[in-house]
Every structure is written in C-alpha cells, then in structure tokens.
mmCIF file of the C-alpha atoms, coordinates in Angstrom:
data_MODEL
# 
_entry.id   MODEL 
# 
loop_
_atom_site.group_PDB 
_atom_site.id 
_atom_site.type_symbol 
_atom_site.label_atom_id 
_atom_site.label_alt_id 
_atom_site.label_comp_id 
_atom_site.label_asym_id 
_atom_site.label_entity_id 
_atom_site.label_seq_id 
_atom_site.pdbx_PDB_ins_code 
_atom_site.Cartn_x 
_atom_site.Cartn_y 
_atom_site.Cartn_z 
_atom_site.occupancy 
_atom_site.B_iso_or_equiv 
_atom_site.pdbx_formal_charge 
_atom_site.auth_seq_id 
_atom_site.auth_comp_id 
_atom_site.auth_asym_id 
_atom_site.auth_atom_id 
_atom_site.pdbx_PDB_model_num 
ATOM 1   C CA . UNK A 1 1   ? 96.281  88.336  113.879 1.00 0.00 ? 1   UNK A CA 1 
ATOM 2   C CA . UNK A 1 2   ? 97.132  86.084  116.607 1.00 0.00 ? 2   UNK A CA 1 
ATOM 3   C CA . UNK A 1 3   ? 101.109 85.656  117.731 1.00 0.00 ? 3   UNK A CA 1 
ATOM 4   C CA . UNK A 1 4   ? 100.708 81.952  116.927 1.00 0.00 ? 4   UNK A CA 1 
ATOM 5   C CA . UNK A 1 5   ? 100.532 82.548  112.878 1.00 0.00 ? 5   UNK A CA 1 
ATOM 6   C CA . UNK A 1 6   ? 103.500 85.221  113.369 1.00 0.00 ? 6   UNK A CA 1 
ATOM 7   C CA . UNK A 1 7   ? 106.826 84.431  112.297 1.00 0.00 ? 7   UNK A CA 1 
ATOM 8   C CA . UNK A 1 8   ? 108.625 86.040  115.651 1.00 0.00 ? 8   UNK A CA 1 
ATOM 9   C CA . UNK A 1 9   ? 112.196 85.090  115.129 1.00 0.00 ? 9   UNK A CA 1 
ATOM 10  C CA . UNK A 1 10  ? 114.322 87.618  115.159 1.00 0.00 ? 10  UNK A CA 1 
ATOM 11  C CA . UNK A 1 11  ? 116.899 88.733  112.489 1.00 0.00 ? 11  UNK A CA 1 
ATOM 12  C CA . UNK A 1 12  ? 114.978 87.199  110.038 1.00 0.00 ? 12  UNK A CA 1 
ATOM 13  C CA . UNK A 1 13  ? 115.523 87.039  106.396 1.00 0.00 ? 13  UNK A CA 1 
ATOM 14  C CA . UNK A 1 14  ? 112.044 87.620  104.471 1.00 0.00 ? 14  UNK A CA 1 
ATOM 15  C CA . UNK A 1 15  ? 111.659 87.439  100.665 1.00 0.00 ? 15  UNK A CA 1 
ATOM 16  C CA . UNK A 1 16  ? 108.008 88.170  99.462  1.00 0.00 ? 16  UNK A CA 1 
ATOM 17  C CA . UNK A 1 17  ? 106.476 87.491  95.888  1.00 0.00 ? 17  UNK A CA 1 
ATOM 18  C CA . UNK A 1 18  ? 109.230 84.803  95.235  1.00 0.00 ? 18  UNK A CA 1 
ATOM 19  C CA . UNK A 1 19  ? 107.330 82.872  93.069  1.00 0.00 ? 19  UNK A CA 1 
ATOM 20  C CA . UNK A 1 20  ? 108.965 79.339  92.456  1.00 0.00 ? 20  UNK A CA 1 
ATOM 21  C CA . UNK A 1 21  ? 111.993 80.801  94.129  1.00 0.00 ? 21  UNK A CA 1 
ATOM 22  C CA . UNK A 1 22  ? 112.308 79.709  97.520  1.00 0.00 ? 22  UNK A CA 1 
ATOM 23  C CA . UNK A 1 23  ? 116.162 79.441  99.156  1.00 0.00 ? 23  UNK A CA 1 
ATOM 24  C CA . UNK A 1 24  ? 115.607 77.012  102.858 1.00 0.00 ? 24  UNK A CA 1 
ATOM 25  C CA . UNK A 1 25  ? 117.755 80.158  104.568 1.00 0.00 ? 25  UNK A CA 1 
ATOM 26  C CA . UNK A 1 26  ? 114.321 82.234  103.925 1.00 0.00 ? 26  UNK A CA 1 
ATOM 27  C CA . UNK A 1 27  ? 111.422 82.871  104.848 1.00 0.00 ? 27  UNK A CA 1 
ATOM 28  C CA . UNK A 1 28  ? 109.467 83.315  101.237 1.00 0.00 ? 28  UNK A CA 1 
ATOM 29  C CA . UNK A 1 29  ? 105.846 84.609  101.061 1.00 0.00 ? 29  UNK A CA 1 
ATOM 30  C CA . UNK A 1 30  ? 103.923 84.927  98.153  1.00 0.00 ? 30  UNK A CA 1 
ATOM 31  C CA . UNK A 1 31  ? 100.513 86.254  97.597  1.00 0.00 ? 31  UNK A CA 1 
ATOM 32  C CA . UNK A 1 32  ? 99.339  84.366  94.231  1.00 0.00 ? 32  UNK A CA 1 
ATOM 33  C CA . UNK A 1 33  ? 95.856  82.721  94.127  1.00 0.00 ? 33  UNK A CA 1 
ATOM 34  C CA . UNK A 1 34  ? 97.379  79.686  92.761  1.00 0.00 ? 34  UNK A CA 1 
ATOM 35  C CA . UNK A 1 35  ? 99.289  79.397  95.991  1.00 0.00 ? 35  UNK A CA 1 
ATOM 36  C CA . UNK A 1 36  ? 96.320  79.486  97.613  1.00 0.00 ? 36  UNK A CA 1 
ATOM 37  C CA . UNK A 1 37  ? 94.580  77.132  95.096  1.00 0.00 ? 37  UNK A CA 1 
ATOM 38  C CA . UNK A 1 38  ? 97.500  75.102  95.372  1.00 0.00 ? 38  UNK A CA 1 
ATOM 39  C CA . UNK A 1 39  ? 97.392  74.294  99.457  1.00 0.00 ? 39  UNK A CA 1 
ATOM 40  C CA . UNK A 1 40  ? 93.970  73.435  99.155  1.00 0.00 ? 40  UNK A CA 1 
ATOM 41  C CA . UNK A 1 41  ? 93.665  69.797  100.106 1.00 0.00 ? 41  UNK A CA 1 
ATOM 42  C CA . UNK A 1 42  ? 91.407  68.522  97.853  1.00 0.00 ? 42  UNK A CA 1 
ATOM 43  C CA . UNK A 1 43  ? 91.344  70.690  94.356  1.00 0.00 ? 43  UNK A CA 1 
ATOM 44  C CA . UNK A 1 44  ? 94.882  71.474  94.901  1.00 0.00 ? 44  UNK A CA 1 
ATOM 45  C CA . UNK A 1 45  ? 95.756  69.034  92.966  1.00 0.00 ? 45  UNK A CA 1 
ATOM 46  C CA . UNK A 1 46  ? 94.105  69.970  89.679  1.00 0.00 ? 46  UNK A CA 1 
ATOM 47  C CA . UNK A 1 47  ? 96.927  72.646  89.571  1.00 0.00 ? 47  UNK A CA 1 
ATOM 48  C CA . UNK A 1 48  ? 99.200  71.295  87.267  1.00 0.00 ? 48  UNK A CA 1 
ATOM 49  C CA . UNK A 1 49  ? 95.839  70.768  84.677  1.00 0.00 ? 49  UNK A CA 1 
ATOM 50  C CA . UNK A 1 50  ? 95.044  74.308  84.562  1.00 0.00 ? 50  UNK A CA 1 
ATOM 51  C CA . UNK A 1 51  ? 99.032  75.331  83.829  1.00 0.00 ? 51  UNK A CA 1 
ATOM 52  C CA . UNK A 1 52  ? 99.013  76.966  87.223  1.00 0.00 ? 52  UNK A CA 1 
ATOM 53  C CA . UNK A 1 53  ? 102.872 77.035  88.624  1.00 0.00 ? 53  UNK A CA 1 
ATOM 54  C CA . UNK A 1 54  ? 103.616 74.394  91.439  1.00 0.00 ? 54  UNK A CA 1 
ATOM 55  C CA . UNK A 1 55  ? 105.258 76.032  94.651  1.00 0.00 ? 55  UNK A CA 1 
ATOM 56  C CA . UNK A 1 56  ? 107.766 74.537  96.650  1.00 0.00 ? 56  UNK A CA 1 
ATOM 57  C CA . UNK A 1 57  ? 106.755 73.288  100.137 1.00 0.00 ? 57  UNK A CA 1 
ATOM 58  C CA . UNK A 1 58  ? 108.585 76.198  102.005 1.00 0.00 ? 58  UNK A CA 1 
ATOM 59  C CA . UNK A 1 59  ? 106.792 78.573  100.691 1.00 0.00 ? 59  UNK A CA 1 
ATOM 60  C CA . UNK A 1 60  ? 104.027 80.286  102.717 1.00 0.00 ? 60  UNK A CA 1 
ATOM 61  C CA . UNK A 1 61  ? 100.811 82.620  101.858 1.00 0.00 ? 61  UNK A CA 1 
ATOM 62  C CA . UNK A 1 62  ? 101.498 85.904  102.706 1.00 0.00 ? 62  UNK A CA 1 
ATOM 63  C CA . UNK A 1 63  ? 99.938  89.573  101.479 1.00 0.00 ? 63  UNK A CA 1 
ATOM 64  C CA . UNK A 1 64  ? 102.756 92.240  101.699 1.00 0.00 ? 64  UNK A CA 1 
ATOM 65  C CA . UNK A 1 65  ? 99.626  94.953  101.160 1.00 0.00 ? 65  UNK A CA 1 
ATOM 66  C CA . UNK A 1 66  ? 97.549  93.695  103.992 1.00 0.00 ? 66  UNK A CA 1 
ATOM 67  C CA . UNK A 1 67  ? 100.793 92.741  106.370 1.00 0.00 ? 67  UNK A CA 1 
ATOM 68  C CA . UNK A 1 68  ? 102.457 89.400  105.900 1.00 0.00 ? 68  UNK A CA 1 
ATOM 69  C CA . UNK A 1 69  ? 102.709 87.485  109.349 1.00 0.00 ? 69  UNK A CA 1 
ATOM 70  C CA . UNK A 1 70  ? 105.516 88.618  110.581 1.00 0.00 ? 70  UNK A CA 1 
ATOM 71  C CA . UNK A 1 71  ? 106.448 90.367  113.623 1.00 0.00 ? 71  UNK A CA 1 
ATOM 72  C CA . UNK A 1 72  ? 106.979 94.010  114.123 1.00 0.00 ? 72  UNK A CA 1 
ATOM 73  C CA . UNK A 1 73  ? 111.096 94.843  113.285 1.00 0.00 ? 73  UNK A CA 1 
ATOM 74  C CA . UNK A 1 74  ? 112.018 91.901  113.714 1.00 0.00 ? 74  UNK A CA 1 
ATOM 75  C CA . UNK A 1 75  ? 113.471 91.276  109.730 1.00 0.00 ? 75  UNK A CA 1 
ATOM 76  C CA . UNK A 1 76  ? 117.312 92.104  109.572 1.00 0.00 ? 76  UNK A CA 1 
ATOM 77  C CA . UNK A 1 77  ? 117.254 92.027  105.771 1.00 0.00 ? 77  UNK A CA 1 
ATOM 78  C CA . UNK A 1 78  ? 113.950 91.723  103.247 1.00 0.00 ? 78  UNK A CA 1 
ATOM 79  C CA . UNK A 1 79  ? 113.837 91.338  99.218  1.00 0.00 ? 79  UNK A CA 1 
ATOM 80  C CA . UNK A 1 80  ? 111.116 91.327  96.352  1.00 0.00 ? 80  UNK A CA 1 
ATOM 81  C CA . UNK A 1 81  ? 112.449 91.092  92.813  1.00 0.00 ? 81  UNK A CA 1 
ATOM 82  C CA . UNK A 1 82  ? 109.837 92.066  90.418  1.00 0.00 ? 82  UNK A CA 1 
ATOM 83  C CA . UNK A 1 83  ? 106.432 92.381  92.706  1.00 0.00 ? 83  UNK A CA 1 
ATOM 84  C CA . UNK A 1 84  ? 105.698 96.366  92.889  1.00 0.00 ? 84  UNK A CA 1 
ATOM 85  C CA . UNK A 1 85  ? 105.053 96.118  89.382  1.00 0.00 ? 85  UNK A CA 1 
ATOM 86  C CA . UNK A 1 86  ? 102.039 93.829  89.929  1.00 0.00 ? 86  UNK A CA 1 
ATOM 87  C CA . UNK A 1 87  ? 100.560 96.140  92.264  1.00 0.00 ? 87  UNK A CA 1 
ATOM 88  C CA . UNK A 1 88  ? 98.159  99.087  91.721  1.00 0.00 ? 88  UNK A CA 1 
ATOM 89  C CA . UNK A 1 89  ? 99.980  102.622 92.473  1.00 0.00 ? 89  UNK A CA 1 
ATOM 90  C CA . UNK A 1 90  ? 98.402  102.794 96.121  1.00 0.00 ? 90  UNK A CA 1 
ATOM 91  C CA . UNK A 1 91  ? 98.713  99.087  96.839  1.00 0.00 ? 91  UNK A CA 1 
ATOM 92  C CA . UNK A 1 92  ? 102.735 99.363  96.170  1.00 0.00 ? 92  UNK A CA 1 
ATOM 93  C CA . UNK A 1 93  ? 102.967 102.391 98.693  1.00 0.00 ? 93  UNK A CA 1 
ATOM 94  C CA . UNK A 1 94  ? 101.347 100.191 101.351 1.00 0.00 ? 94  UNK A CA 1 
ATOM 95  C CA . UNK A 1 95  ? 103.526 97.434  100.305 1.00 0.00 ? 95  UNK A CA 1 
ATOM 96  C CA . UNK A 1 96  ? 106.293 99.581  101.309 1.00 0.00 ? 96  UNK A CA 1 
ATOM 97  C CA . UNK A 1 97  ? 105.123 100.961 104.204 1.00 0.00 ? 97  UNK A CA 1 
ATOM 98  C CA . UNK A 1 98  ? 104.572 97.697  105.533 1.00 0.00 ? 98  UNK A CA 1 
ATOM 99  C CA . UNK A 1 99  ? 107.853 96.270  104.372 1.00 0.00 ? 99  UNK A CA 1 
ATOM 100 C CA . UNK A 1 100 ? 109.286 99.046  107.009 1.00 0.00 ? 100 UNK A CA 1 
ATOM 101 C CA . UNK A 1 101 ? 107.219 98.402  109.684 1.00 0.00 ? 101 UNK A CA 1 
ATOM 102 C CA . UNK A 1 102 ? 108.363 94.474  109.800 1.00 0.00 ? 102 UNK A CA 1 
ATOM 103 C CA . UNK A 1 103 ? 112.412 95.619  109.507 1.00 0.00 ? 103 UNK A CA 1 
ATOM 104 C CA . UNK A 1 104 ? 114.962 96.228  112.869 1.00 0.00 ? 104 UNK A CA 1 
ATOM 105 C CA . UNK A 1 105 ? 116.301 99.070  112.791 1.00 0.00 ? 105 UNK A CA 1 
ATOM 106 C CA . UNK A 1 106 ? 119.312 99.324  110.468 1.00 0.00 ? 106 UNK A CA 1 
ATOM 107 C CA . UNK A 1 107 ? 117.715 96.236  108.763 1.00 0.00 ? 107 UNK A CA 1 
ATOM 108 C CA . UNK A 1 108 ? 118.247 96.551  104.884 1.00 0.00 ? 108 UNK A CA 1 
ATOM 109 C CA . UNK A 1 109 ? 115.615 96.253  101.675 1.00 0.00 ? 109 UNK A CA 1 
ATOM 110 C CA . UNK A 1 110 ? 116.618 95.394  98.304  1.00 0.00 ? 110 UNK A CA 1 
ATOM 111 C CA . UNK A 1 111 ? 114.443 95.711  95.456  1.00 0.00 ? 111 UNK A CA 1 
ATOM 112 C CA . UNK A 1 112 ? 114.332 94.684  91.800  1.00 0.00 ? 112 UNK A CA 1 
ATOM 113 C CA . UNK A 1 113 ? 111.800 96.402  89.250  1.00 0.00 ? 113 UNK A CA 1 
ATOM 114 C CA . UNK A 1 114 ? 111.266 96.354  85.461  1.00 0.00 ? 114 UNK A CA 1 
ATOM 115 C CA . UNK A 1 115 ? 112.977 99.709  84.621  1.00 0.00 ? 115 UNK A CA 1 
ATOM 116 C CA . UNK A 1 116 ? 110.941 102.100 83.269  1.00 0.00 ? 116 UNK A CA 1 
ATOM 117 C CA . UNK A 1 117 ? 113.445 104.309 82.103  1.00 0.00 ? 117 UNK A CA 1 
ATOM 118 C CA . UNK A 1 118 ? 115.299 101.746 79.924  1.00 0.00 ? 118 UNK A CA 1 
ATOM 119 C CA . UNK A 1 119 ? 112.100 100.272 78.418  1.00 0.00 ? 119 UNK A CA 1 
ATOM 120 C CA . UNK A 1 120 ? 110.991 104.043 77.220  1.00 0.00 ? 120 UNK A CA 1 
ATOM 121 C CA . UNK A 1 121 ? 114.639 105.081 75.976  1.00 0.00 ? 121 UNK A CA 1 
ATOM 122 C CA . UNK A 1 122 ? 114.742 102.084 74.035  1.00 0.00 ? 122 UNK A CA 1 
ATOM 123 C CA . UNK A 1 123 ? 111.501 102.537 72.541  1.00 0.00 ? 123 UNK A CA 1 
ATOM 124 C CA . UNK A 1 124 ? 112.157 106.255 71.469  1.00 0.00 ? 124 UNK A CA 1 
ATOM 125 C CA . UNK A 1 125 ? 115.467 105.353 70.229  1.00 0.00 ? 125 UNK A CA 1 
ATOM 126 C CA . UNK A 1 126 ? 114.515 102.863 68.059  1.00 0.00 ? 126 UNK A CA 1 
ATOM 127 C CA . UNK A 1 127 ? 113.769 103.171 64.125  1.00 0.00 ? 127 UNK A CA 1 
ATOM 128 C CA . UNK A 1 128 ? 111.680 100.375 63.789  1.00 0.00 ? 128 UNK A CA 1 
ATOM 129 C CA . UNK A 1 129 ? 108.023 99.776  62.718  1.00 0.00 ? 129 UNK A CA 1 
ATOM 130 C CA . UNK A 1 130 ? 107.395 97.094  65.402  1.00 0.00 ? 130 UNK A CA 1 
ATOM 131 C CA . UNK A 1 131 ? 108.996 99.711  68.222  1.00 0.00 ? 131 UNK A CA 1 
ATOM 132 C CA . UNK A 1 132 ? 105.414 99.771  70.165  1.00 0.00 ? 132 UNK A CA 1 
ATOM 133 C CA . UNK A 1 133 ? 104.640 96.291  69.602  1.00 0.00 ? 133 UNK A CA 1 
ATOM 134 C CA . UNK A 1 134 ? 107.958 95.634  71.168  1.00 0.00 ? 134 UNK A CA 1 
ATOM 135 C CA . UNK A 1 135 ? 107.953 98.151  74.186  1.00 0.00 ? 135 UNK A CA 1 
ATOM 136 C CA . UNK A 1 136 ? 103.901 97.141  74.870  1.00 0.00 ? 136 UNK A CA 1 
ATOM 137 C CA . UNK A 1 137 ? 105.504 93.407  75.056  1.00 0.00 ? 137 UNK A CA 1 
ATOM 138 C CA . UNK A 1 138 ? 108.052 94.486  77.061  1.00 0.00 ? 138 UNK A CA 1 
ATOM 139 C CA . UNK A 1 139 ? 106.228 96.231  79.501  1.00 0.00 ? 139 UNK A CA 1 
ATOM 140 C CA . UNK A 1 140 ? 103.511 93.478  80.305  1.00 0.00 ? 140 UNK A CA 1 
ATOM 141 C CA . UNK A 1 141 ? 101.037 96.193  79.781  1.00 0.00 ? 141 UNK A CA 1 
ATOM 142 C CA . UNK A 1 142 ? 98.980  95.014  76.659  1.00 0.00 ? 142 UNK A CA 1 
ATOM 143 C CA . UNK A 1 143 ? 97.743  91.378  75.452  1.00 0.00 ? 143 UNK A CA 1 
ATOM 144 C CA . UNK A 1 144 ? 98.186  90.361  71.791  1.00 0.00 ? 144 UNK A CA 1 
ATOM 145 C CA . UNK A 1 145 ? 95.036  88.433  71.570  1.00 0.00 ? 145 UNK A CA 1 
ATOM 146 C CA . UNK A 1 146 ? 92.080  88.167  74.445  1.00 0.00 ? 146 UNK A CA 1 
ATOM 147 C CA . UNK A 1 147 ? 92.502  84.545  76.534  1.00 0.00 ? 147 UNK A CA 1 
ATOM 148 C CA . UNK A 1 148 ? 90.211  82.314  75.320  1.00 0.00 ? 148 UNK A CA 1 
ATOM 149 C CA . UNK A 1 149 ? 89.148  78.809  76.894  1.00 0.00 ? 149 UNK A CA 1 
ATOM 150 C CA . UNK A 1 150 ? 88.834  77.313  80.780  1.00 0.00 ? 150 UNK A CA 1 
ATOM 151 C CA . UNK A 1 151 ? 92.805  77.135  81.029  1.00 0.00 ? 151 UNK A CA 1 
ATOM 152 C CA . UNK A 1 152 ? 93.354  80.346  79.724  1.00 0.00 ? 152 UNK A CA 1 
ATOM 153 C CA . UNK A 1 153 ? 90.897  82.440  82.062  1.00 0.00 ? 153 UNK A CA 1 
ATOM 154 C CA . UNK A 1 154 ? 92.461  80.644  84.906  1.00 0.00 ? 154 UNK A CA 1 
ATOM 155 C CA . UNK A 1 155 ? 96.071  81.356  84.016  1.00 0.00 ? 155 UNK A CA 1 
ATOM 156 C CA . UNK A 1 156 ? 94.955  85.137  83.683  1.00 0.00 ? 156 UNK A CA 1 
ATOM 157 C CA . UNK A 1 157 ? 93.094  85.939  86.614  1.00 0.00 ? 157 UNK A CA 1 
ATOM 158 C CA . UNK A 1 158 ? 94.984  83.355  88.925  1.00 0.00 ? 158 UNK A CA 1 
ATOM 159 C CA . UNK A 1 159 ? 98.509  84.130  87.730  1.00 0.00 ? 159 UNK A CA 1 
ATOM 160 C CA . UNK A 1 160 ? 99.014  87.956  88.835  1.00 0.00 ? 160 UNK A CA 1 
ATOM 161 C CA . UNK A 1 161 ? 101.616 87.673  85.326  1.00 0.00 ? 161 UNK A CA 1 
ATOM 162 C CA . UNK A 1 162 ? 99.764  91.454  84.297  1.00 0.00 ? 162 UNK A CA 1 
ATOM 163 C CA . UNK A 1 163 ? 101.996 94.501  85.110  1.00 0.00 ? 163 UNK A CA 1 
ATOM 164 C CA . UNK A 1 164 ? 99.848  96.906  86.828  1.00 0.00 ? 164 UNK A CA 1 
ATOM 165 C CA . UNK A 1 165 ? 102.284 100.553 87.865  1.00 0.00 ? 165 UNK A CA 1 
ATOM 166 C CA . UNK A 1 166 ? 105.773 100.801 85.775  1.00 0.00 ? 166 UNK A CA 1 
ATOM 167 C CA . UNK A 1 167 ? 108.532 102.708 88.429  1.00 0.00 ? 167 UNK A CA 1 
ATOM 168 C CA . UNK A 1 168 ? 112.307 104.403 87.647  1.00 0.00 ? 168 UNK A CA 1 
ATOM 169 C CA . UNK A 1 169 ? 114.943 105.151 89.786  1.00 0.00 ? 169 UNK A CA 1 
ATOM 170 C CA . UNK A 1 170 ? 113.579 108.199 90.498  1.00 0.00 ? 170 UNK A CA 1 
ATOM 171 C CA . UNK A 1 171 ? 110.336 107.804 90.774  1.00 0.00 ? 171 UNK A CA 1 
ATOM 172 C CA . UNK A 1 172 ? 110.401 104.387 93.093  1.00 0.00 ? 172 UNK A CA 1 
ATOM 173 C CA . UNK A 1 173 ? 113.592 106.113 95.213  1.00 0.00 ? 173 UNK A CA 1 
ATOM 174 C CA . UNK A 1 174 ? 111.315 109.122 96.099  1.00 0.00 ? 174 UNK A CA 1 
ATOM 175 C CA . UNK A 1 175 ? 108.652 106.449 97.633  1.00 0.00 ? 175 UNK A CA 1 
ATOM 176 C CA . UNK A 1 176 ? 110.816 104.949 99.724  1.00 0.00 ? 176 UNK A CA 1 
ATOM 177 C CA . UNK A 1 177 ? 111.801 108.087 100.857 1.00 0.00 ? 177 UNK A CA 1 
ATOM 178 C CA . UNK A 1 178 ? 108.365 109.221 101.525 1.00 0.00 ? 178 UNK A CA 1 
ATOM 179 C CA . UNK A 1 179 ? 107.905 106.208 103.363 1.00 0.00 ? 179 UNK A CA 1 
ATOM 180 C CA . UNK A 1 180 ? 110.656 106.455 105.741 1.00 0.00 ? 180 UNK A CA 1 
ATOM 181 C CA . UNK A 1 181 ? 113.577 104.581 104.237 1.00 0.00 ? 181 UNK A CA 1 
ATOM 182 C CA . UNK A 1 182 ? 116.905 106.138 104.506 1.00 0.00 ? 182 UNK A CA 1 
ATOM 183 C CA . UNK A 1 183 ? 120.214 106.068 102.599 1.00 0.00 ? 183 UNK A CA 1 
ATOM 184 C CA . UNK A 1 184 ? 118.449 104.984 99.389  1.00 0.00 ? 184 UNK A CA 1 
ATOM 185 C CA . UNK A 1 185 ? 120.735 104.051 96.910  1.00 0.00 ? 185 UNK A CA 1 
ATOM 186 C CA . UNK A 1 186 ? 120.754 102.171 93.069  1.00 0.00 ? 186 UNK A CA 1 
ATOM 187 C CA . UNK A 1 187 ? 121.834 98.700  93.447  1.00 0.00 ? 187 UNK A CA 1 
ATOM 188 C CA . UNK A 1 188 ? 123.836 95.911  91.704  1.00 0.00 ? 188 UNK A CA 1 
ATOM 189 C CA . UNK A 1 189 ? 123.336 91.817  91.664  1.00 0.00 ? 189 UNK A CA 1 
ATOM 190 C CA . UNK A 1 190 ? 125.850 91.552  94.670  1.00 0.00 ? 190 UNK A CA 1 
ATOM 191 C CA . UNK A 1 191 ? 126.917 94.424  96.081  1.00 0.00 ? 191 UNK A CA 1 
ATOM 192 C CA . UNK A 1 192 ? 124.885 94.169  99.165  1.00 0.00 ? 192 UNK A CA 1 
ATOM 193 C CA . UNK A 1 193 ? 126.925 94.458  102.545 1.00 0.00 ? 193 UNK A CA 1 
ATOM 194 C CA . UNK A 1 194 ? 124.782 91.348  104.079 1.00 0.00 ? 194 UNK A CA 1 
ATOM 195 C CA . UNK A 1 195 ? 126.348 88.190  102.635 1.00 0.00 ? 195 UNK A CA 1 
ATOM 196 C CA . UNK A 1 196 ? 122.287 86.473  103.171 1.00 0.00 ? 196 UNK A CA 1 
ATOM 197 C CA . UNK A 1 197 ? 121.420 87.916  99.665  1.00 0.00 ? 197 UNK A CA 1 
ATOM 198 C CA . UNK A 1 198 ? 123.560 85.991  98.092  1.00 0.00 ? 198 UNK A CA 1 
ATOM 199 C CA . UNK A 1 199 ? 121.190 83.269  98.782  1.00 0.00 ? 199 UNK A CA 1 
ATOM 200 C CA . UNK A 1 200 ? 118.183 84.622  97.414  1.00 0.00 ? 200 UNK A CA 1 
ATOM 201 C CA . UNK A 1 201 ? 119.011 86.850  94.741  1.00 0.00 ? 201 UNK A CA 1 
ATOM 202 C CA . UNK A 1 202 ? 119.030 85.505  91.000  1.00 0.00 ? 202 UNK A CA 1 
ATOM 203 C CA . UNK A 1 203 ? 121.214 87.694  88.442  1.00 0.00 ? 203 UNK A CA 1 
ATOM 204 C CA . UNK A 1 204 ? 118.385 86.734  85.373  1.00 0.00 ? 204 UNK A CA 1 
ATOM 205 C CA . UNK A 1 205 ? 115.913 88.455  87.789  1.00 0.00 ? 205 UNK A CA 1 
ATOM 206 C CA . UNK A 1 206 ? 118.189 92.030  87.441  1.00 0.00 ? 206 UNK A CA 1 
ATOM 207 C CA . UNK A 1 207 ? 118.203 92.371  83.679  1.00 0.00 ? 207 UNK A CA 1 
ATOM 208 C CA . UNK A 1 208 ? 116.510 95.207  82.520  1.00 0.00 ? 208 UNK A CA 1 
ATOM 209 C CA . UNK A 1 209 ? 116.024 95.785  85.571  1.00 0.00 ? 209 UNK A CA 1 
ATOM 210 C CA . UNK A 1 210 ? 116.870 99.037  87.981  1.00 0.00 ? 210 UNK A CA 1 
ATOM 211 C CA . UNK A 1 211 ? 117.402 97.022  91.621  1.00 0.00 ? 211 UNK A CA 1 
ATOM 212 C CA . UNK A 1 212 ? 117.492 99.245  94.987  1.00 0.00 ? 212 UNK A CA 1 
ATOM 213 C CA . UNK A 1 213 ? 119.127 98.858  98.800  1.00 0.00 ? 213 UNK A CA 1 
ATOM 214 C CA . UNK A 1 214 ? 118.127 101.446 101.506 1.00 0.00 ? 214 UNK A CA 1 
ATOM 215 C CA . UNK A 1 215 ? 117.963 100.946 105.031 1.00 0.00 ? 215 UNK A CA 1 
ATOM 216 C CA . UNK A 1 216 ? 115.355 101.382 108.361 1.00 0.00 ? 216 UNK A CA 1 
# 
C-alpha cells in the first residue's frame, strides 16, 4: 500500500467497525460490504431499497484483518465496540495483532464484546422452557427462520449482523496478552484516562457487554 492512501498523522484517534457511528474527532473504518456497495457511484444508490444501512460521509473502508490504512504506531488511542465477535477465531487474533502494530507506544485500546460469560450464566440459571431460545437469540448464533426473498439474501450476506467467535474476560484478556498488549485490564463506559473516548464511546453499546483497556 502506497503512503498516499495512509492516514500518517500522528496521535491519531482510530475507531474501526463503527457502523453508523462516526464522531468528526475520529478516524472511523468499517469493513461492511454495504459500505462498499454504498460508495459505489452508480448502484450505490439502490442501498436504501435493499434495507442496507446508510453510512455517514466520514466514514472510510477499512479491513482491520488485512491492515486498515494507517501508518505504523502512529494511533495514540484505538476502539471497536462489538466487531471481534463478527470475526472467525483466527481472523480476530490478526485483528489484534494488527490493532498493535498501528498504536505508539503507550497508545491505549479499548474494547467492547458481547460477554460470554453473562449470556451462559444467565442461561443456566434460568428455569424457563424458552431458556435456549432466549440465549441462541441472544448470542446471534442461530436464525429463527431461513431468509427468504432478494432483500433478505442481501441483508444477510451484506450485513456482517451474524456472530461468528463468542469471547469472556478471560478468554479475550489472554489474547491480547499473547499478542503483546500489556497492563490488560476490565473496563467501564468512562473510566478511560484519555478524555478522546468520551467522544466515541456509546454507553447502549456496553450492556451486556464485558469492555477492555490495555496498553502498547
């Protein structure tokens, strides 16, 4: 990749897989084919017709598995709420690895996942009938009925909405470990040290959720 499609700033502030959420103090990536679709000049404006979500402007196409364009440590802080969960197991350890490469050092990472953990304890605690029905909704990891129709077959394989690896605490702090993070520790909405995540993180996004800062 050339320097002229890399964002070379430095100290920036890099949110990937933010969806429809885009704050102007970012720089927001997303890798959805409906982005894609979306910025095409002529069919990209069939969108709307086939219920595909409408980006804002600001928002760019960018692959955190094959290396968004960004320069090498030049990020001071990066965030994905609810993204490793769309990835396949080996995809989200790339994802990470790659998410260290583009941070300075002493550059932070927060991180939002579906928690695991809670989803299960509630399902094994629970006395009711509809328990699996509920946790398999929950989860994003069945379908109730097979899409049907045009609009639905483009909603499902253009809307990356299916939930593809489930992490925990554990389980997602020992990856980031592995990968070279340091001081990994649970998170809360708003208890970073870097006032910048204010701007981009949205409190709906963290329930249920188990949310993670470490450092480079």
């Amino acid at each position: 990749m050339s320097n002229n499609n890399l964002f070379i700033k430095n100290n920036l502030h890099v949110q990937y897989g933010c969806g429809l959420y885009a704050p102007g103090s970012w720089v927001n990536f997303d890798a959805s084919p409906s982005l894609r679709i979306q910025k095409l000049p002529l069919i990209g404006r069939f969108s709307k017709k086939f219920g595909l979500p409408v980006f804002p402007s600001n928002v760019h196409y960018g692959d955190i598995v094959k290396g968004l364009p960004v320069a090498k440590e030049s990020c001071e802080a990066v965030y994905c709420s609810h993204i490793l969960e769309h990835l396949a197991y080996e995809d989200a350890l790339k994802a990470l690895r790659n998410t260290l490469g583009i941070l300075r050092s002493g550059g932070l990472f927060r991180i939002v996942v579906p928690d695991l953990n809670a989803a299960a304890r509630t399902y094994v605690d629970s006395t009711e009938e509809t328990a699996s029905i509920k946790f398999m909704e929950s989860t994003f990891l069945g379908y109730r009925s097979r899409p049907r129709g045009l609009a639905s077959l483009v909603r499902r394989n253009f809307g990356n909405s299916n939930h593809l690896w489930m992490w925990d605490f554990k389980g997602l702090a020992a990856q980031l470990r592995e990968a070279g993070f340091k001081e990994v520790r649970r998170a809360q909405f708003g208890d970073s040290s870097l006032s910048c995540y204010r701007e981009v993180e949205n409190i709906e996004r963290w329930d249920d959720g188990v949310g993670i800062e470490c450092m480079k």
